[in-house]
C-alpha angles and dihedrals in degrees: 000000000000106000108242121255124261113252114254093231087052091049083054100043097055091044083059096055102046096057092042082058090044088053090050096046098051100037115058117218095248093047115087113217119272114263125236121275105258113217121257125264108220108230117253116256119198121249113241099267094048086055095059100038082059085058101046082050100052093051123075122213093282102043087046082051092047085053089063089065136089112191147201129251108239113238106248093030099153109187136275097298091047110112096192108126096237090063094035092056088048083054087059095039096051085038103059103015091063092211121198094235145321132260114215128209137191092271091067106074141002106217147009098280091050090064089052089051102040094054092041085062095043092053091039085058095049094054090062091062104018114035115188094019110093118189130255105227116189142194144191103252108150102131134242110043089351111075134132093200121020093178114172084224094063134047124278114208128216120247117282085251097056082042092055101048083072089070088207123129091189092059092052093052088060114042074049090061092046101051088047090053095052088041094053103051101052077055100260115137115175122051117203087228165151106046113222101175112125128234140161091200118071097193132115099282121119086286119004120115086013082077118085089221145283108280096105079199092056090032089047084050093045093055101049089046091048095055093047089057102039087039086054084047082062088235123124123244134223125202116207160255091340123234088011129286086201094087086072136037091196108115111247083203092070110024139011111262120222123201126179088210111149118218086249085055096054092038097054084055122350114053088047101093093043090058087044100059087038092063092050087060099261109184108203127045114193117208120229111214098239136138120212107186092198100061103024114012104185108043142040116241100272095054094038116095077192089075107021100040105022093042119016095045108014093040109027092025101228107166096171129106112291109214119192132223122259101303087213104068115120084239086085101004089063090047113030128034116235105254086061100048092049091052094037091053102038090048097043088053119274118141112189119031118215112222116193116178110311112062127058124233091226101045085051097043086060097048092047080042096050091042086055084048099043096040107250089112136023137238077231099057090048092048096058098063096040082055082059107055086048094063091044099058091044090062090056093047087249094126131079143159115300116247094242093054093046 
C-alpha cells in the first residue's frame, strides 16, 4: 500500500516551526537583532576651484609668494638624514619658502636610479610643509645637445632640428610620448620643452639645431602634436622660448638681445606655433628674455604686460601658467636690479620664477614680501598666479586635500 502525502497546511506548519526554533537557537533573548548594513556615502570631493581655494586658504603671504617660485637643487644635496650644511640649508629652504617645484641638473645625480631617489625625496620633503601640495619638478630634455639625462639605460633622443627634417608630425607625437614616459617615471614631471623658436640655421648657436625648423605651417603641426604626446605621457609641456628667440643668435645668458621686429613681423611667423600649441591646450609658456623697441620699448618680454597681458593672454588666449626664464641670465641681471625685475615680471604676468644658482628663495621671498607690504605689488597680484599654479598642479594629479581640511 502507497503511504499516504503529507497535507500541504501540515508541510507549512512544520517549516514554520523550524525556522521559529532556528531563530530561537541563533539569536539570544538580551541581544537585539543585527540591522541592516546601510550603503556606503561616498565621500565629497571638492571641485577644482574649492581645492584650490583650500589651499589659498591654508598659506599665509609668504607661503602664496614661495609658491611663485621654481628652485635649484643645490650641488652636494645628500638626502633627508644628511647633516651637511648645504643640504641642511635646502631643508630649511624647502621647509619654511614653501617653492612651487625643483629643477634638477646633471649635478645632481649620476644614473638613472639617482634621479628616482633624488625626486622621491624631493617630494618626501615637500609633504612635511605642504601636504597636499606635491612639487613640479622639472628638466631640460629637449634632445639632441640639450639634454638633462643622457643614461645609457633610457632613450636619447636627436636634436628638434634632426627630428624636423623628417617632416613628419606623427613622428614627433611619439618620440613626445616617449620622452614623457621616460620622464615620468624617474618623477619628473614637467619637461622645459618643446622649442618653437624659429630658425633657418641648425647650428650651435643659442638656438640653432634645438629648433624644429623654419616653416612657421610644419613647426605649427609639430607643437600641437608634441603636446598631445608628452600631455598622454602624463608629463607637463612647455613651449619656448615665447614670443621666438630664433629671431636672434645673441645669448640671452649672457646680454640682453634687441630685435626691431614689428608685431606684424612676429604675427605673419613666430607666434604661429605658439598659438598653435596653445590651441591644442598647452599648459606651460616659457618667456624669452628679449627686448623689441618697436613694440615695447621699455622692457624685455618677461617684464612687459605688452607682451605677456595684452598678447599672450588677451590676443592669443592663453590662460595657462606663464614660467620665465632663469631670472638670473645676464640678459636681465646685467640691465635691471632685482627688485625691479621681480616686480616688473609678477605684475606683468608671470606666474612661476625660474631661479637658477644665484638668488636665494628667502631673500626673494622678503623683497616680493616687503613690495606686497609697501604697495608696489598686491596680495591680488600674488594670488593669480598662485591660482595658477594651482590649477596647474590639479590637472597633473599633483593636488590634494590639505592636511588641515581632511
Amino acid at each position: 500500500m502507497r503511504p499516504k502525502r503529507m497535507g500541504m497546511p501540515r508541510v507549512v506548519s512544520i517549516l514554520t516551526l523550524v525556522s521559529l526554533l532556528g531563530a530561537c537557537a541563533t539569536i539570544p533573548d538580551d541581544e537585539p537583532p543585527t540591522p541592516p548594513e546601510r550603503p556606503e556615502v561616498d565621500a565629497v570631493v571638492p571641485s577644482k576651484e574649492e581645492l584650490i581655494q583650500l589651499h589659498l586658504d591654508e598659506m599665509d603671504l609668504r607661503r602664496r609668494i614661495g609658491q611663485r617660485f621654481m628652485i635649484f637643487v643645490p650641488r652636494g644635496f645628500g638626502g633627508v638624514d644628511d647633516p651637511d650644511e648645504t643640504t641642511q640649508k635646502f631643508i630649511r629652504t624647502i621647509e619654511s619658502g614653501n617653492p612651487a617645484g625643483m629643477i634638477v641638473y646633471p649635478w645632481n645625480y649620476e644614473n638613472r636610479d639617482d634621479v628616482i631617489h633624488l625626486t622621491d625625496t624631493l617630494q618626501t620633503l615637500a609633504e612635511r610643509s605642504q601636504p597636499g601640495r606635491r612639487l613640479l619638478i622639472s628638466a631640460d630634455q629637449e634632445g639632441g645637445r640639450v639634454a638633462a639625462f643622457r643614461f645609457s639605460d633610457i632613450v636619447r633622443l636627436p636634436s628638434a632640428a634632426a627630428v624636423g627634417r623628417h617632416e613628419d608630425p606623427t613622428f614627433v607625437e611619439s618620440l613626445a610620448y616617449v620622452t614623457g614616459r621616460e620622464l615620468f617615471a624617474m618623477g619628473i614631471n614637467m619637461n622645459l620643452a618643446p622649442v618653437l623658436d624659429l630658425t633657418e640655421i641648425p647650428d650651435d648657436s643659442i638656438i640653432g639645431d634645438r629648433s624644429f625648423g623654419d616653416d612657421p605651417e610644419l613647426v605649427s603641426e609639430f607643437a600641437e602634436r608634441y603636446v598631445l604626446g608628452m600631455d598622454r605621457a602624463g608629463v607637463i609641456a612647455t613651449a619656448k622660448h615665447f614670443p621666438g628667440h630664433g629671431v636672434t643668435r645673441v645669448d640671452s645668458h649672457g646680454r640682453l638681445p634687441i630685435v626691431s621686429y614689428t608685431l606684424d613681423d612676429l604675427r605673419s611667423r613666430d607666434l604661429r606655433p605658439f598659438a598653435a600649441s596653445i590651441d591644442a591646450d598647452i599648459p606651460v609658456v616659457m618667456t624669452a628674455h628679449i627686448l623689441f623697441p618697436v613694440i615695447d620699448p621699455d622692457y624685455p618680454v618677461t617684464m612687459s604686460e605688452r607682451f605677456l597681458q595684452d598678447i599672450l593672454r588677451g590676443e592669443i588666449g592663453f590662460d595657462g601658467v606663464v614660467i620665465s626664464d632663469g631670472l638670473e641670465m645676464g640678459a636681465l641681471a646685467a640691465d635691471y636690479d632685482l627688485d625691479t625685475t621681480l616686480k616688473r615680471a609678477i605684475r606683468s604676468g608671470v606666474d612661476l620664477i625660474l631661479l637658477y644658482t644665484r638668488y636665494e628663495l628667502l631673500d626673494v621671498i622678503d623683497r616680493v614680501e616687503q613690495m606686497v607690504l609697501d604697495g608696489r605689488l598686491t596680495e591680488q597680484e600674488i594670488d593669480r598666479g598662485v591660482e595658477r599654479i594651482l590649477a596647474l598642479k590639479h590637472r597633473y594629479n599633483l593636488l590634494d586635500e590639505p592636511s588641515s581640511s581632511r
